[in-house]
C-alpha positions in Angstrom: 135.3 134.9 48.4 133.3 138.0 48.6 130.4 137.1 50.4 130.0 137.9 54.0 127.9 134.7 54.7 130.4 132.7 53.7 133.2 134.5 55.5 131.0 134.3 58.5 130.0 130.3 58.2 134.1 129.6 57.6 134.2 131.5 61.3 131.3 129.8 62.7 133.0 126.1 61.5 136.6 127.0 62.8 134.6 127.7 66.6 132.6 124.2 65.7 135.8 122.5 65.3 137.7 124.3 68.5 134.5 123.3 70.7 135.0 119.6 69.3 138.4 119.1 69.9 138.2 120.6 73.4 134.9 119.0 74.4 137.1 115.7 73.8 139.8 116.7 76.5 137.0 116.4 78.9 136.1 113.1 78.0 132.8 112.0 75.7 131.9 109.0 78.1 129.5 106.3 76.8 125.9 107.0 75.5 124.5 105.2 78.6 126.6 107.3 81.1 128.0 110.5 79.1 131.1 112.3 80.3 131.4 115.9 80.9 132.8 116.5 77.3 129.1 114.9 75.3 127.4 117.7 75.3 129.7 120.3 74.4 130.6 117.7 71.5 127.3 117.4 70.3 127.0 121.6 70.5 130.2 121.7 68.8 129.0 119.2 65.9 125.8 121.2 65.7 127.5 124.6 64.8 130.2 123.0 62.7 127.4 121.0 60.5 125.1 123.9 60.4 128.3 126.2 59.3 129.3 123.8 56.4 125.3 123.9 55.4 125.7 128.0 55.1 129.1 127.5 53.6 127.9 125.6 50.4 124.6 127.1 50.3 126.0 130.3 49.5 128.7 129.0 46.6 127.1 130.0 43.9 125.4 133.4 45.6 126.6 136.9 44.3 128.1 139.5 46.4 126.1 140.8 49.3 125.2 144.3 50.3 127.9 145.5 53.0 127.3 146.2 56.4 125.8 149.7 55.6 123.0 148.0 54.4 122.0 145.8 57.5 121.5 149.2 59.1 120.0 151.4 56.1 116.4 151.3 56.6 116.1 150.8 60.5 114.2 152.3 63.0 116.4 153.9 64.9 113.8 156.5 67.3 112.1 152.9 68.0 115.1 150.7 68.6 116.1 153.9 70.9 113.5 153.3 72.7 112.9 149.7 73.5 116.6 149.7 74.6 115.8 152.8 76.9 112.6 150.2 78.0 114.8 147.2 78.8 117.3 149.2 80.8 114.5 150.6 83.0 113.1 147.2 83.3 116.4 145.9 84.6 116.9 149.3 86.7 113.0 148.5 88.4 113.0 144.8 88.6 114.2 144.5 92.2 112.2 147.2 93.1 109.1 146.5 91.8 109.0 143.0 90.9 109.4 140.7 88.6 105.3 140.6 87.8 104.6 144.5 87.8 107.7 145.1 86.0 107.2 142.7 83.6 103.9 143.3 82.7 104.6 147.2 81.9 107.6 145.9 80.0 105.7 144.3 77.4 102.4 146.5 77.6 104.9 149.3 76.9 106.9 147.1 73.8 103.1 146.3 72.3 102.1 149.9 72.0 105.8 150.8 70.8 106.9 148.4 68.0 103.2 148.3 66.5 100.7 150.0 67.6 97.5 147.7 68.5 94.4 148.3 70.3 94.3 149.0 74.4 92.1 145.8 74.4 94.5 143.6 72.6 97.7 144.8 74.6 96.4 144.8 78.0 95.5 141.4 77.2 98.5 140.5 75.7 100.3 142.0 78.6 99.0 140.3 81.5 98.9 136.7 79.7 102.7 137.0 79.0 103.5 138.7 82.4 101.4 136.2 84.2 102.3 132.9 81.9 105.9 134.0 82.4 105.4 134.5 85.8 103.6 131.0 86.3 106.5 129.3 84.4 109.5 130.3 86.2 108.2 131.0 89.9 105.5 127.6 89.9 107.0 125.3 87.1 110.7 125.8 87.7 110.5 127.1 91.3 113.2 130.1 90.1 113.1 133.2 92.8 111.3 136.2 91.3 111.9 138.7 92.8 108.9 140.0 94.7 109.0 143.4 94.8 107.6 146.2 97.3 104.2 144.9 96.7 104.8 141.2 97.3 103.7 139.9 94.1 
């Protein structure tokens, strides 16, 4: 078996099957009152069925390309920096807050990754600063934090 897809699906069932067998310790329950063991069952089935789809998919597929080329023709300066970005955004969140911070996150990843116009990233920005922001601190009531501004 020289294909790494295969290799990995074989991996990916053998965690399938381990998250079955031990989701069934825990008890699967009845489908109109579930034990604590159901959904880690039906997680477990997932990954093993979506393995054994990979697994025979790949049969009659040729050798693959080895890890060196996954990383051949990357962008390293660019994945640089948006790593550099999401460490700063973790570094400023507290500080700042979750809205300020977030927004300059993603105004910063829209002029980085592809350059578009000021127009369409400012836009962008605030609607997936503020959307996000609506969604977890007035949909799902999570605490954001606020920052030294209050916002």
């Amino acid at each position: 078996m020289k294909n790494n897809d295969q290799r990995s699906s074989l991996i990916w069932l053998a965690i399938g099957v381990a998250i079955l067998f031990y989701s069934g310790k825990y008890g699967l329950g009845q489908m109109s009152s579930p034990g604590p063991g159901f959904v880690p069952f039906l997680s477990g089935l997932v990954i093993a069925g979506l393995a054994l789809i990979l697994f025979f998919q790949q049969l009659g597929k040729g050798v693959r390309e080895g890890l060196e080329g996954l990383w051949r023709q990357k962008d390293w300066p660019v994945t640089l920096k948006v790593m550099g970005a999401l460490i700063l955004y973790a570094i400023f969140l507290q500080t700042l807050g979750f809205l300020l911070v977030t927004f300059l996150l993603v105004l910063y990843l829209f002029r980085a990754i592809e350059p578009l116009g000021w127009k369409k990233v400012f836009a962008g920005a605030f609607c997936t600063a503020f959307g996000a922001y609506l969604i977890f601190d007035f949909w799902l009531q999570a605490q954001l934090p606020r920052g030294i501004f209050g916002f």
